[in-house]
Biopython code that builds the backbone (N, CA, C, O; Angstrom):
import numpy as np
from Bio.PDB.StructureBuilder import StructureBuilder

atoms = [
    (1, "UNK", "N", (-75.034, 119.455, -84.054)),
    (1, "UNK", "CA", (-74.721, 119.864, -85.400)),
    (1, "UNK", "C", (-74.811, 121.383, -85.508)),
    (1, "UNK", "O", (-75.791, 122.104, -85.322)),
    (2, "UNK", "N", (-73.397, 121.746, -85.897)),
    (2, "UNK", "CA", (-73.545, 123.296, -85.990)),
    (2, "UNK", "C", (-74.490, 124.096, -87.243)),
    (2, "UNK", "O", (-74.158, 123.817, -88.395)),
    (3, "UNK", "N", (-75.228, 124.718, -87.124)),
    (3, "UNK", "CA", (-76.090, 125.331, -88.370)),
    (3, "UNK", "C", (-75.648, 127.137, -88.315)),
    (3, "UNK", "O", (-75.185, 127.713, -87.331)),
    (4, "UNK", "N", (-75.845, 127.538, -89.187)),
    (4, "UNK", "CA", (-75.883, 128.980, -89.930)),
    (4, "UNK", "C", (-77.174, 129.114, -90.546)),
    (4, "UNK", "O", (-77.679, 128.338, -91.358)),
    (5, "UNK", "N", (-77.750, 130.374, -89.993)),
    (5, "UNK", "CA", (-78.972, 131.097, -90.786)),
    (5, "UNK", "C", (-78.463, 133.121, -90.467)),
    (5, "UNK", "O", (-78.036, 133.811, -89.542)),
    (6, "UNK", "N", (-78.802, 133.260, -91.647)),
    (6, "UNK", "CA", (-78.812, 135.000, -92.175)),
    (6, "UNK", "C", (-80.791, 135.221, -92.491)),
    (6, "UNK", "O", (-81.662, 134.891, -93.296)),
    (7, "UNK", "N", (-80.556, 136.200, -90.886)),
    (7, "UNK", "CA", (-82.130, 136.583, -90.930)),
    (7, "UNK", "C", (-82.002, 138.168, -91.220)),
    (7, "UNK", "O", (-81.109, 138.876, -90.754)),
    (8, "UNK", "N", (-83.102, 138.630, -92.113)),
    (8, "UNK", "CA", (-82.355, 140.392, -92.326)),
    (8, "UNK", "C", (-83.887, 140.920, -92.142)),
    (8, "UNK", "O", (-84.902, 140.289, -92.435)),
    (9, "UNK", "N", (-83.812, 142.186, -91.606)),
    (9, "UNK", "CA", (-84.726, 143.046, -90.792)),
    (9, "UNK", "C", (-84.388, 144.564, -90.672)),
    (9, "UNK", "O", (-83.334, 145.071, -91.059)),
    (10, "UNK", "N", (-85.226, 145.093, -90.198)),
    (10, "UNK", "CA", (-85.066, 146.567, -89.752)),
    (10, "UNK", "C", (-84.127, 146.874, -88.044)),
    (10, "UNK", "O", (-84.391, 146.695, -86.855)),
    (11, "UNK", "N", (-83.173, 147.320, -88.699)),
    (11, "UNK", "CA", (-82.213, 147.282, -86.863)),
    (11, "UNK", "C", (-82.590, 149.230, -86.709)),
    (11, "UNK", "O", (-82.486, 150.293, -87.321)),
    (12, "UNK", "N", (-82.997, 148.711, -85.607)),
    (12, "UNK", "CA", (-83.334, 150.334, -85.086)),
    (12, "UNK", "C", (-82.101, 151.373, -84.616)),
    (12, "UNK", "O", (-82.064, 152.591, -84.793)),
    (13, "UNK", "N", (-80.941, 150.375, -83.856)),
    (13, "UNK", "CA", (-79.843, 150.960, -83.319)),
    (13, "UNK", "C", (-79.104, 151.564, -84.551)),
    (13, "UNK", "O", (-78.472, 152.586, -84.284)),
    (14, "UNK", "N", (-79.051, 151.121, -85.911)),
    (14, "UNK", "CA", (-78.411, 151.554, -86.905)),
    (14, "UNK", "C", (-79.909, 152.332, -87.919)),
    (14, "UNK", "O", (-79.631, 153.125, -88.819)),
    (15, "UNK", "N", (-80.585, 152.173, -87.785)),
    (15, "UNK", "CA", (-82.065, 152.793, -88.274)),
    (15, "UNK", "C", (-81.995, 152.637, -90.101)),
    (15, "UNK", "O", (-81.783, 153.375, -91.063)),
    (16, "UNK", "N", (-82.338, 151.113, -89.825)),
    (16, "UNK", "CA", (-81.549, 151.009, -91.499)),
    (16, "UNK", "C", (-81.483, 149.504, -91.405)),
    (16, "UNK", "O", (-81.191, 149.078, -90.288)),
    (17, "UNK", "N", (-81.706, 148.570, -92.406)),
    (17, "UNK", "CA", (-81.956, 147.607, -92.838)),
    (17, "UNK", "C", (-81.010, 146.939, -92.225)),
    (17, "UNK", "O", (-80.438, 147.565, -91.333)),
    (18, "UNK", "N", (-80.546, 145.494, -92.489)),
    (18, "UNK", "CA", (-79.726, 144.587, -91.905)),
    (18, "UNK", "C", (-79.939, 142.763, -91.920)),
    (18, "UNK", "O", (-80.880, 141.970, -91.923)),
    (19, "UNK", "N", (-78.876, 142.730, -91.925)),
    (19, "UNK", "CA", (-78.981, 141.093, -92.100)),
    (19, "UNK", "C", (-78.188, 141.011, -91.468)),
    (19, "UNK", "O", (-77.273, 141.833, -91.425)),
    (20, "UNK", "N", (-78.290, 139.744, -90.592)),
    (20, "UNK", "CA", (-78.048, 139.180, -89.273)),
    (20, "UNK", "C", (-77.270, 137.945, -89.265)),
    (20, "UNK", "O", (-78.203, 137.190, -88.988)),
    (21, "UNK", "N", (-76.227, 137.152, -89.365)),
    (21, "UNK", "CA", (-75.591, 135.768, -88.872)),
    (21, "UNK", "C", (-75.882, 135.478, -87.350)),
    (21, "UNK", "O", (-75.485, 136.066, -86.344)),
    (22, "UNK", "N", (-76.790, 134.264, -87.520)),
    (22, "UNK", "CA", (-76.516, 133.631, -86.599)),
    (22, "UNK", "C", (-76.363, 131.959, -86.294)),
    (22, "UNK", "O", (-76.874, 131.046, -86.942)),
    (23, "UNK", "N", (-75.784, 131.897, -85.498)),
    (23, "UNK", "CA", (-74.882, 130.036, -85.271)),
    (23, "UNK", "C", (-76.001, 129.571, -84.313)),
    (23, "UNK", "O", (-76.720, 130.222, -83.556)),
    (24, "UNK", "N", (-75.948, 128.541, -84.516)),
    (24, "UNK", "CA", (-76.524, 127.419, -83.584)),
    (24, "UNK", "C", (-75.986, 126.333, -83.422)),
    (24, "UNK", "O", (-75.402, 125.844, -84.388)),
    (25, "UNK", "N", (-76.015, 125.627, -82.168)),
    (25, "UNK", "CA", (-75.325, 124.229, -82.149)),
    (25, "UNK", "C", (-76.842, 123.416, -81.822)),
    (25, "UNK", "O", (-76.981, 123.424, -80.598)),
    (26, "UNK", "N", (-77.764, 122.873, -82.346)),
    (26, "UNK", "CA", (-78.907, 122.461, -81.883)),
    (26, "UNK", "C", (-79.973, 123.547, -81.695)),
    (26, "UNK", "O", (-80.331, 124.332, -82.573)),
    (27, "UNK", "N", (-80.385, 123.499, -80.576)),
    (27, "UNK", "CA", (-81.336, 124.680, -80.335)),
    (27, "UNK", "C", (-80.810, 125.684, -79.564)),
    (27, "UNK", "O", (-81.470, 126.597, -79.067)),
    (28, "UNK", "N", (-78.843, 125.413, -79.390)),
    (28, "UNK", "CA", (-78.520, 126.623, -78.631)),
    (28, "UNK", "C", (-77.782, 128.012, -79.687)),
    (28, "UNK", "O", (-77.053, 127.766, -80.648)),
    (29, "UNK", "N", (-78.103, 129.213, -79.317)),
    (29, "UNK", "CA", (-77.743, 130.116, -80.119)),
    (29, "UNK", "C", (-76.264, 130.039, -79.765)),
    (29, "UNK", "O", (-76.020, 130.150, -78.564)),
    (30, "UNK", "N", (-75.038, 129.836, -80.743)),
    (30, "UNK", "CA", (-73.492, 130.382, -80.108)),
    (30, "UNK", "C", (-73.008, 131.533, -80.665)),
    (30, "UNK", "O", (-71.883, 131.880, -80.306)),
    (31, "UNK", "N", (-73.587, 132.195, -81.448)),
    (31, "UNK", "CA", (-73.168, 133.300, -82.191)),
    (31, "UNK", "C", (-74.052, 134.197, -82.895)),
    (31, "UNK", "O", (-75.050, 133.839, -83.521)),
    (32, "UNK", "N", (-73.634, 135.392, -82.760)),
    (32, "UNK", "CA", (-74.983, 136.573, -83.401)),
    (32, "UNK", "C", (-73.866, 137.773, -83.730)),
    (32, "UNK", "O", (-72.901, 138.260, -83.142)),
    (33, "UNK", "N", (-74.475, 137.949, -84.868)),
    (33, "UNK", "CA", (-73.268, 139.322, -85.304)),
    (33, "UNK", "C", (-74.232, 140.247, -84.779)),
    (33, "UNK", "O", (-75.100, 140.099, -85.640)),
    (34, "UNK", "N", (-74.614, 140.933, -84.133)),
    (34, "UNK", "CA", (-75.438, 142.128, -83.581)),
    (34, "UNK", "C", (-75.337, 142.006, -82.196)),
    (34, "UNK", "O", (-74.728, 141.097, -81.631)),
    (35, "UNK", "N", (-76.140, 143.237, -81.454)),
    (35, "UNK", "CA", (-76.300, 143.347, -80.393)),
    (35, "UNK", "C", (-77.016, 142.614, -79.634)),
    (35, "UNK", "O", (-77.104, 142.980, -78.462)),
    (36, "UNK", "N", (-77.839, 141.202, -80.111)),
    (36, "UNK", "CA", (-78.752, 140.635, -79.818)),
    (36, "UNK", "C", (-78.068, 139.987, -77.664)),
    (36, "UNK", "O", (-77.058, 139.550, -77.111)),
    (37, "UNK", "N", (-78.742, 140.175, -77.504)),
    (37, "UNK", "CA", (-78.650, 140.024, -75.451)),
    (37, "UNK", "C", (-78.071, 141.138, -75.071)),
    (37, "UNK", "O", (-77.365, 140.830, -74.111)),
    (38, "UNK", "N", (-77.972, 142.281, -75.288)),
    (38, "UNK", "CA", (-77.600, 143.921, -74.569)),
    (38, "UNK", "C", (-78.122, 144.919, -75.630)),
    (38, "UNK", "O", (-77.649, 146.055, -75.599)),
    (39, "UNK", "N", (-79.048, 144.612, -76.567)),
    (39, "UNK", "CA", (-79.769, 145.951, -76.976)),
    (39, "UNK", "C", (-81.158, 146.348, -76.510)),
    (39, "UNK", "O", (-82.160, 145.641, -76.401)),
    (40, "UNK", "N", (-80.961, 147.863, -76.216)),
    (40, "UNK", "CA", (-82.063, 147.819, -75.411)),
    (40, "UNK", "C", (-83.417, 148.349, -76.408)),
    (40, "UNK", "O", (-84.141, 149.248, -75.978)),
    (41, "UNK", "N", (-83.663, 147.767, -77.647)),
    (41, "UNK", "CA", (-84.453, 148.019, -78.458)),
    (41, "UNK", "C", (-85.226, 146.238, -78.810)),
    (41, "UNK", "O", (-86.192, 145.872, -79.480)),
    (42, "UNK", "N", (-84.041, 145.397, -77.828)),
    (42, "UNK", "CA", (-84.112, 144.099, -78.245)),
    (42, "UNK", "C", (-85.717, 143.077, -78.262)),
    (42, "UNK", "O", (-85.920, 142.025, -78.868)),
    (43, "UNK", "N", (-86.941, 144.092, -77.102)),
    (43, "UNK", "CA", (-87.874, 143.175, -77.106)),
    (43, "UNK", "C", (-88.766, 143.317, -78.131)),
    (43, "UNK", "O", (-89.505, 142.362, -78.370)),
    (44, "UNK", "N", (-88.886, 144.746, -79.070)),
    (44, "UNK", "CA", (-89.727, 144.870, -79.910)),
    (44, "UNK", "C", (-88.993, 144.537, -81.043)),
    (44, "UNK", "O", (-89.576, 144.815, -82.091)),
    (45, "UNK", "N", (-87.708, 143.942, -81.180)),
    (45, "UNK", "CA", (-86.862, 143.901, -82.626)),
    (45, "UNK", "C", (-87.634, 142.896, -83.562)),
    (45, "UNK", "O", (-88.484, 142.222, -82.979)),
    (46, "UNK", "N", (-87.507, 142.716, -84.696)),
    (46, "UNK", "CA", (-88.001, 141.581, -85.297)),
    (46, "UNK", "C", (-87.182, 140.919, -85.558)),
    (46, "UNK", "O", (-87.669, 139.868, -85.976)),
    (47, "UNK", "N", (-85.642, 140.880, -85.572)),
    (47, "UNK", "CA", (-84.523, 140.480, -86.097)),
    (47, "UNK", "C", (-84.350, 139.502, -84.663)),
    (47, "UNK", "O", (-84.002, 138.326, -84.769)),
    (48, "UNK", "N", (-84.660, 140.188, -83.208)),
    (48, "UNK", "CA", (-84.508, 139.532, -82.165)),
    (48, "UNK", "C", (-85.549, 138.476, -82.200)),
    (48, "UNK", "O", (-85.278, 137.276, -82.151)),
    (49, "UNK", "N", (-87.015, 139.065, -82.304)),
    (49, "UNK", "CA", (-87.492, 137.673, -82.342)),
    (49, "UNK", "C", (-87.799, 136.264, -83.130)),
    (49, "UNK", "O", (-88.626, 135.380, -82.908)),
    (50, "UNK", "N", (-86.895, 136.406, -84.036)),
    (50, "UNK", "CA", (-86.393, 135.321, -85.369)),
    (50, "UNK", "C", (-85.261, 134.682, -84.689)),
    (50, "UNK", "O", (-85.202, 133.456, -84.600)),
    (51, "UNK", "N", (-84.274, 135.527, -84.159)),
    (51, "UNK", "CA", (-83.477, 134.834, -82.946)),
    (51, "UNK", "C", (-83.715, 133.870, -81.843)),
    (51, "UNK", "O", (-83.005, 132.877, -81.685)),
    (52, "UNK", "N", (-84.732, 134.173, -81.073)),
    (52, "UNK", "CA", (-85.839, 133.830, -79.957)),
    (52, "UNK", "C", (-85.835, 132.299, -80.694)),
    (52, "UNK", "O", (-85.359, 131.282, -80.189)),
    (53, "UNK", "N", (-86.327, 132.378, -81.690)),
    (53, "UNK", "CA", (-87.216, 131.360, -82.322)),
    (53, "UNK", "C", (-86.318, 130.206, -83.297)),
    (53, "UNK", "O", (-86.678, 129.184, -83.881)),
    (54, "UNK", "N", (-85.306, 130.731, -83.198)),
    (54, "UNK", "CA", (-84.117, 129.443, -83.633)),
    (54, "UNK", "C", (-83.879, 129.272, -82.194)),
    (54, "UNK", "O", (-83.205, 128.251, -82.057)),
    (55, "UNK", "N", (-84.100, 129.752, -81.199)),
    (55, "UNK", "CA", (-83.253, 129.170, -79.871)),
    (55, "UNK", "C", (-83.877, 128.373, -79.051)),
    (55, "UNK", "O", (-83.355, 127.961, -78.016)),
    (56, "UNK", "N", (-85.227, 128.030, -79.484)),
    (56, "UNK", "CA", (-86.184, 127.341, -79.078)),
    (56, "UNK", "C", (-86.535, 125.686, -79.294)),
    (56, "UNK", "O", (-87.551, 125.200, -78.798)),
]
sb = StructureBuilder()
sb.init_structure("model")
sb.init_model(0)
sb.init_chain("A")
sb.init_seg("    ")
for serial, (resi, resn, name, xyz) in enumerate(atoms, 1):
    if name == "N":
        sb.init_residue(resn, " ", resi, " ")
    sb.init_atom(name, np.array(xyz, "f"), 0.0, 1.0, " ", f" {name:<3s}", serial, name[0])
structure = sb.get_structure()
């Protein structure tokens, strides 16, 4: 079952607030409007680890 959640946070690469789409089919992530898997700000993000945590 495909799901949609909008998680919003501080994005460092844009240094400035943000809200995030992301898809899931179950517990797999299929879609992220951001840089989420090639930013290299990605392990301390909080936006990433709300990501992490739907993919689980």
């Amino acid at each position: 079952m495909e799901e949609e959640y909008f998680i919003s946070g501080y994005c460092r690469v844009l240094d400035a607030g943000r809200m995030v789409t992301v898809e899931t089919d179950g517990s797999k992530i299929t879609d992220v409007d951001c840089r989420y898997g090639g930013c290299p700000y990605q392990p301390e993000c909080p936006v990433a680890r709300q990501i992490r945590q739907l993919g689980e």
